[in-house]
GUGULO-477422 format. One record per residue: x, y, z of N, C-alpha, C in turn; residue number from 1; residue in one letter. Coordinates in steps of 0.05 Angstrom, whole numbers, plus 5000, padded with zeros to 4 digits. Atoms other than C-alpha are relative to their C-alpha. Layout:
BEGIN
[rec [X, Y, Z], [X, Y, Z], [X, Y, Z], NUM, A]
...
REM end
This chain:
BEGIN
[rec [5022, 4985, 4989], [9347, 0103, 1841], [4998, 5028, 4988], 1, X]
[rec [5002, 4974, 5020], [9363, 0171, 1811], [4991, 5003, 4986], 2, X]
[rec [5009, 5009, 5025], [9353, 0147, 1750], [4970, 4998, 4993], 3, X]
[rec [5040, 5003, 4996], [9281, 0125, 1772], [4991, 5017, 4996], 4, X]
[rec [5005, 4978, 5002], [9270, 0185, 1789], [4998, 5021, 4982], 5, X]
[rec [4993, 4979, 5019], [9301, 0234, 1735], [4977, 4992, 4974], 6, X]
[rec [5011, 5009, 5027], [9254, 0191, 1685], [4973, 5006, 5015], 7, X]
[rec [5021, 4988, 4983], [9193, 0201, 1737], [4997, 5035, 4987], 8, X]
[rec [5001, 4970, 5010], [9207, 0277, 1728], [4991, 5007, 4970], 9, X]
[rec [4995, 4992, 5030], [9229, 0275, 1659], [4960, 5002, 4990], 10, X]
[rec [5024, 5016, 5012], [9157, 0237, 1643], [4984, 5019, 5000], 11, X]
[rec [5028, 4976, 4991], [9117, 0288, 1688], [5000, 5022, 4981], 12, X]
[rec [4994, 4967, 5004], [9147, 0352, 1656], [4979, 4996, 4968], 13, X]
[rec [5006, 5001, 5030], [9131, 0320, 1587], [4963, 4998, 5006], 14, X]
[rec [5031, 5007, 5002], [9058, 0300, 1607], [4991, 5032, 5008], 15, X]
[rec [5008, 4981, 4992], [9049, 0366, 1635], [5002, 5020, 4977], 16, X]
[rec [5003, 4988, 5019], [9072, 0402, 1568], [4980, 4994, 4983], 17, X]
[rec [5010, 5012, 5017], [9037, 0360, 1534], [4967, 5013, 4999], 18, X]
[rec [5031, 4987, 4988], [8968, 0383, 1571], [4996, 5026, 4996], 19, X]
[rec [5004, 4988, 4997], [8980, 0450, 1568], [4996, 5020, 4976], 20, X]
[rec [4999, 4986, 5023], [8973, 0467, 1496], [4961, 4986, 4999], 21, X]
[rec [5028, 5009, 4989], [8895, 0437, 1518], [4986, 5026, 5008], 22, X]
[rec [5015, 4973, 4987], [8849, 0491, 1534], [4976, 4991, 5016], 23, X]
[rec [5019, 5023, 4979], [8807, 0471, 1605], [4984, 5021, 5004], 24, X]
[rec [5010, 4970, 4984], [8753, 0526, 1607], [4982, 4993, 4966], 25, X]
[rec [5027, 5001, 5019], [8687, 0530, 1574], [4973, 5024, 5013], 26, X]
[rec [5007, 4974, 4996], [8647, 0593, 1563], [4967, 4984, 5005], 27, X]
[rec [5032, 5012, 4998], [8564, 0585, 1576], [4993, 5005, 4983], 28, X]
[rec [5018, 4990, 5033], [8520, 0582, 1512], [4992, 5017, 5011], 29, X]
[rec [5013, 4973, 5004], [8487, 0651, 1496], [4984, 4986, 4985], 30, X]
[rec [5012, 5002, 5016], [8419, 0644, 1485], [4987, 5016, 4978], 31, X]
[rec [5004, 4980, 5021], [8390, 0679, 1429], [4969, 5015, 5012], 32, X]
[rec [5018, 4980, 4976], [8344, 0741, 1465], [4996, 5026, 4979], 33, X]
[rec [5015, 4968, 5019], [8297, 0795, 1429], [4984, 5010, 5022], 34, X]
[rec [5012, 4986, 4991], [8267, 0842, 1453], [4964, 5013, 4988], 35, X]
[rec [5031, 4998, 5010], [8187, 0855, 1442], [4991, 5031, 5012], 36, X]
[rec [5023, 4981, 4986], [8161, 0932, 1440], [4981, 5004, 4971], 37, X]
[rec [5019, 4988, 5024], [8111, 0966, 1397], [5006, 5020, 4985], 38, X]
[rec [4982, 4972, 5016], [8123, 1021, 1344], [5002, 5018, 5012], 39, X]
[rec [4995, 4972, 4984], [8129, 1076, 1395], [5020, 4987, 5024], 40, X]
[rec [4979, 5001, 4995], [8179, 1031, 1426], [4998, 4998, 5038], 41, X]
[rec [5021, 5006, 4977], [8135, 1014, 1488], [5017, 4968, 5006], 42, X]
[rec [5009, 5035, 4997], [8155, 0938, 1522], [4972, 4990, 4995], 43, X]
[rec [5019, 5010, 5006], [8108, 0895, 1503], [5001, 4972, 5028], 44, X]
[rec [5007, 5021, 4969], [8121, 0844, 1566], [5003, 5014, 5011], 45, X]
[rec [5009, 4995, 4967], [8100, 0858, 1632], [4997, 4984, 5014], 46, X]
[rec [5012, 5016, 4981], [8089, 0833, 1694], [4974, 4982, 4990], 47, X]
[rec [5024, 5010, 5003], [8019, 0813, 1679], [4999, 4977, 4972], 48, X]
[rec [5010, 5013, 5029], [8031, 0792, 1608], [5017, 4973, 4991], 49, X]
[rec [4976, 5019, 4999], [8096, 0749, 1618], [4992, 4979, 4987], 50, X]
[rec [5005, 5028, 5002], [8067, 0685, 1625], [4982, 4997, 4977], 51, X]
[rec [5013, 5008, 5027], [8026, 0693, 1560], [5019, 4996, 4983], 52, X]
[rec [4978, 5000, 5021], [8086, 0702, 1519], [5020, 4979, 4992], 53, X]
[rec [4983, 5034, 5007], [8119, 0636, 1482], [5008, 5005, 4979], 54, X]
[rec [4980, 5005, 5037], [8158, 0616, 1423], [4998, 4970, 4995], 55, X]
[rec [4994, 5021, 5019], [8157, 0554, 1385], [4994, 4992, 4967], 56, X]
[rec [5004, 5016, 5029], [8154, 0509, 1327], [4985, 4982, 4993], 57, X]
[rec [5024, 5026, 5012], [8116, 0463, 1280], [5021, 4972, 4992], 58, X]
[rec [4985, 5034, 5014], [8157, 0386, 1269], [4984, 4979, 5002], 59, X]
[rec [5003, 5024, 5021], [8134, 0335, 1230], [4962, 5007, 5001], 60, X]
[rec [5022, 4995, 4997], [8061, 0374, 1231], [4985, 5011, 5028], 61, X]
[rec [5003, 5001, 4973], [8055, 0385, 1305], [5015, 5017, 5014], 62, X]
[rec [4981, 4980, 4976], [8071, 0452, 1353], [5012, 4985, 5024], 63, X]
[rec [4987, 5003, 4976], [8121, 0448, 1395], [5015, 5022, 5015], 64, X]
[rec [4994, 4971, 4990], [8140, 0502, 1447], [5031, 4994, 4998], 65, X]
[rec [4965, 5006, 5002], [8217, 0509, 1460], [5001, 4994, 5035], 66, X]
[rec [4998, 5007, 4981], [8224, 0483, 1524], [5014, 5016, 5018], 67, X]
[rec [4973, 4978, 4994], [8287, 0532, 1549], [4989, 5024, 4997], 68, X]
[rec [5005, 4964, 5008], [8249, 0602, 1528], [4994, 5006, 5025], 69, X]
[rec [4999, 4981, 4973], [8249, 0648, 1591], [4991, 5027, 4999], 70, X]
[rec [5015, 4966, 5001], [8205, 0710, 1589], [5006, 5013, 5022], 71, X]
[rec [5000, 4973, 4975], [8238, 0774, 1632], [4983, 5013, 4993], 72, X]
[rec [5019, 4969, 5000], [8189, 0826, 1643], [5017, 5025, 5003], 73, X]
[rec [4979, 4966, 4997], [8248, 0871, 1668], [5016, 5004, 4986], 74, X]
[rec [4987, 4989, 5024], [8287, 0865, 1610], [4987, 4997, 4974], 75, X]
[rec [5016, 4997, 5029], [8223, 0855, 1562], [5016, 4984, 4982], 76, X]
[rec [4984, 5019, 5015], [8263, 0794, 1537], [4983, 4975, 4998], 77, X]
[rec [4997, 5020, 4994], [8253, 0730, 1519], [5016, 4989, 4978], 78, X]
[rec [4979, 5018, 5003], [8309, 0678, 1505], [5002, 4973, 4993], 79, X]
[rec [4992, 5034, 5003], [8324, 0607, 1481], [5028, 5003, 4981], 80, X]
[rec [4977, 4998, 5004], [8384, 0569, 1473], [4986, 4979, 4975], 81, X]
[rec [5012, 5026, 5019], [8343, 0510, 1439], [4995, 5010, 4966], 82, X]
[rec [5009, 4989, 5022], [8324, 0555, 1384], [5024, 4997, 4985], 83, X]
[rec [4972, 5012, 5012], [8397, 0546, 1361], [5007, 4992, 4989], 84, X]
[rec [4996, 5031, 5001], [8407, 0486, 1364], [4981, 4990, 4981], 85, X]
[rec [5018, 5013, 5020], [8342, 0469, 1332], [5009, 5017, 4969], 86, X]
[rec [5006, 4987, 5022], [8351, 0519, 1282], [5032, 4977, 4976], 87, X]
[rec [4974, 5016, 5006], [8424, 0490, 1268], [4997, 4970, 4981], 88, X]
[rec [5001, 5024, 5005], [8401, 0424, 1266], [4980, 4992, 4965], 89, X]
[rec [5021, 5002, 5008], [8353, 0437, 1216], [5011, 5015, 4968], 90, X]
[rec [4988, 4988, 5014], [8397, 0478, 1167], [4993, 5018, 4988], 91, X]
[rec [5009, 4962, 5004], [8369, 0544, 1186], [4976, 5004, 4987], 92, X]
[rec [5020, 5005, 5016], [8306, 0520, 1157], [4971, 5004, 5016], 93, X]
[rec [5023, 4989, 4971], [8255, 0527, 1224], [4999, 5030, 4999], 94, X]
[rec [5010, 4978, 4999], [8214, 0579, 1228], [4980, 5002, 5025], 95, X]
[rec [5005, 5002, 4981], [8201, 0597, 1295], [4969, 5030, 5018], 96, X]
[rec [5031, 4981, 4999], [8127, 0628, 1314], [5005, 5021, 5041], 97, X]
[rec [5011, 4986, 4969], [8120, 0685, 1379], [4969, 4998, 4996], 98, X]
[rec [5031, 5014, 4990], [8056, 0672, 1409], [5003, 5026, 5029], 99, X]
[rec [5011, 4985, 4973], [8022, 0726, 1460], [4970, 4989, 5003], 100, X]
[rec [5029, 5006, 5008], [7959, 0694, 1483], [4992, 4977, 4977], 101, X]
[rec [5002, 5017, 5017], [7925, 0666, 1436], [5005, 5011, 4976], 102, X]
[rec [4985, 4989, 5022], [7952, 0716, 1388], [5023, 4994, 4984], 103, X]
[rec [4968, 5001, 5000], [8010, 0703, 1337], [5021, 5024, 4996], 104, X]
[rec [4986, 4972, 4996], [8057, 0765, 1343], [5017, 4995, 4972], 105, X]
[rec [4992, 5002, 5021], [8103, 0737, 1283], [5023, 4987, 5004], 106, X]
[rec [4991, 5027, 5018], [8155, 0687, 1247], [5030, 5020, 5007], 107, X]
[rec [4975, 4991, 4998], [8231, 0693, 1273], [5013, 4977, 4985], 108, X]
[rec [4990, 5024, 5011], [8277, 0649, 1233], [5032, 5013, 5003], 109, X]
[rec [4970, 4987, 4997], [8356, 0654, 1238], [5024, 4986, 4992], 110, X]
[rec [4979, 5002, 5016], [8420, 0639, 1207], [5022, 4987, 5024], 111, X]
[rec [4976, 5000, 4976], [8466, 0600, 1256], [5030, 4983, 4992], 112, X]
[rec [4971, 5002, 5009], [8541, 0585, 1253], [5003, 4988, 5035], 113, X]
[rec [4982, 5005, 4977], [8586, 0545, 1304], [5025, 5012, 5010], 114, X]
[rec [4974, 4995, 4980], [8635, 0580, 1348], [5028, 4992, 5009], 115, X]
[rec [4988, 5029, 4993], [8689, 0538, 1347], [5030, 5027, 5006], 116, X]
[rec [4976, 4983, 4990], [8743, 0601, 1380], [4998, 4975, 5024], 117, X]
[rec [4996, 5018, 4981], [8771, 0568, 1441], [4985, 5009, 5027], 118, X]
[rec [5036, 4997, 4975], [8721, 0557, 1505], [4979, 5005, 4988], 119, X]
[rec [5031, 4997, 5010], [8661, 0563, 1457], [4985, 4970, 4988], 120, X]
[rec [5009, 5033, 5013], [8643, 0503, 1403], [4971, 5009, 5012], 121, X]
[rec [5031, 4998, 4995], [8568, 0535, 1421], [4993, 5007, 4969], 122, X]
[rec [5007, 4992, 5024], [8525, 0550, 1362], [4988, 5033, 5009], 123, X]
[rec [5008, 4966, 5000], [8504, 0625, 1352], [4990, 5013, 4980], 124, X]
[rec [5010, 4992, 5012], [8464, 0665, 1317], [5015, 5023, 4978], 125, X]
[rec [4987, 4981, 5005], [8499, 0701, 1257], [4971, 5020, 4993], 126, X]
[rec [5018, 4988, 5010], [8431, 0733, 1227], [4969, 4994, 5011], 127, X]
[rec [5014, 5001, 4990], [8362, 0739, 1257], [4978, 5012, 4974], 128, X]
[rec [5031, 4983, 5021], [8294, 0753, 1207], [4971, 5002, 5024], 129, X]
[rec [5026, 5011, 4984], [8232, 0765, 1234], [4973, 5018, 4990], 130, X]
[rec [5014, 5000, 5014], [8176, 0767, 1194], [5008, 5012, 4964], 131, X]
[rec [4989, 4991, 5030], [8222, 0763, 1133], [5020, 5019, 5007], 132, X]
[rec [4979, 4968, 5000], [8266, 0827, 1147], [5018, 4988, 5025], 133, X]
[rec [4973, 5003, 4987], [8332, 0820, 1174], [5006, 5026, 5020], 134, X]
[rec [5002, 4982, 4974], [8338, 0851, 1249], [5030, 5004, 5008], 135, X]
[rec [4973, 4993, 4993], [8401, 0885, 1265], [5004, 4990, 5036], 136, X]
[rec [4982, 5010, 4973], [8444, 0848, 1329], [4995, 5028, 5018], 137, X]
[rec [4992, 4970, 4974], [8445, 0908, 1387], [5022, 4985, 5013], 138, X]
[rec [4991, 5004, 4995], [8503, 0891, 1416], [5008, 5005, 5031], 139, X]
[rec [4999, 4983, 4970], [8496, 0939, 1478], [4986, 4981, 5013], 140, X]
[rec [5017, 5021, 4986], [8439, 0887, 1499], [5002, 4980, 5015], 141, X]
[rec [4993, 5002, 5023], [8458, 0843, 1479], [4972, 4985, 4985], 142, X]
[rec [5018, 5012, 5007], [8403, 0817, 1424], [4989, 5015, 4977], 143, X]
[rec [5018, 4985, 5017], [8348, 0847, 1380], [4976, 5001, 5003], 144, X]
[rec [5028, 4985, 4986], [8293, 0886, 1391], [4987, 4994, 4970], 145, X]
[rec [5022, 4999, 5028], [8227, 0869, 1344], [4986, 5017, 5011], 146, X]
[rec [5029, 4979, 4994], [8175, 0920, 1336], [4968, 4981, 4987], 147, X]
[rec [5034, 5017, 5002], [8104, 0882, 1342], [4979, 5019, 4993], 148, X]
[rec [5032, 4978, 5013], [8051, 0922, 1299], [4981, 4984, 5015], 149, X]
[rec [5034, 5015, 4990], [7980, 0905, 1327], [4987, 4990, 4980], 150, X]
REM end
């Protein structure tokens, strides 16, 4: 019976080392979030204007919005995780249109890399363009602020 036992233990201790070089913990994707003011550095969302404001793309000839984008008015943001992903999938080759209205505001496209530290394995944005010119990360934000000429 000891015996039983001591190999019971033995078994557990080993299954339990075994697990613990496992990492059980997973961070939430970060979506990729700019910021929209005008050259004097004005938000450009608002309350009122929110719901005009979108992002998507063109596949296989045909717009498609990003399904995931989330327009704050109080942080003059808007966000997608899809953009990512699509961009990823696509090998950084999507070129992703803002839309105010029936206006187009301009062409973000971005550079993404997988995460693969431990609890991530998300994809992430190393580099952001938008309308061609490469937009510096803010990190305080976290994100990047575009300036929308009229």
């Amino acid at each position: 019976m000891t015996f039983f036992v001591r190999i019971l233990l033995l078994g557990g201790a080993t299954l339990l080392a075994a697990c613990s070089d496992s990492v059980d913990c997973q961070s939430s994707p970060q979506p990729v979030q700019v910021f929209l003011t005008d050259a004097a550095g004005a938000p450009l969302i608002t309350a009122a204007t929110a719901a005009d404001v979108g992002i998507g793309y063109y596949r296989n000839g045909q717009w498609v919005s990003l399904p995931d984008a989330r327009v704050n008015p109080a942080t003059n943001a808007i966000s997608s995780y899809d953009a990512l992903t699509i961009s990823r999938e696509t090998g950084d080759t999507t070129r992703f249109w803002l839309d105010s209205g029936a206006s187009r505001l301009g062409v973000i496209q971005l550079k993404t890399y997988v995460d693969n530290t431990p609890c991530n394995g998300w994809t992430r944005a190393s580099e952001l363009r938008y309308n061609g010119r490469v937009i510096p990360f803010e990190a305080m934000k976290p994100g990047y602020t575009l300036i929308v000429a009229p």
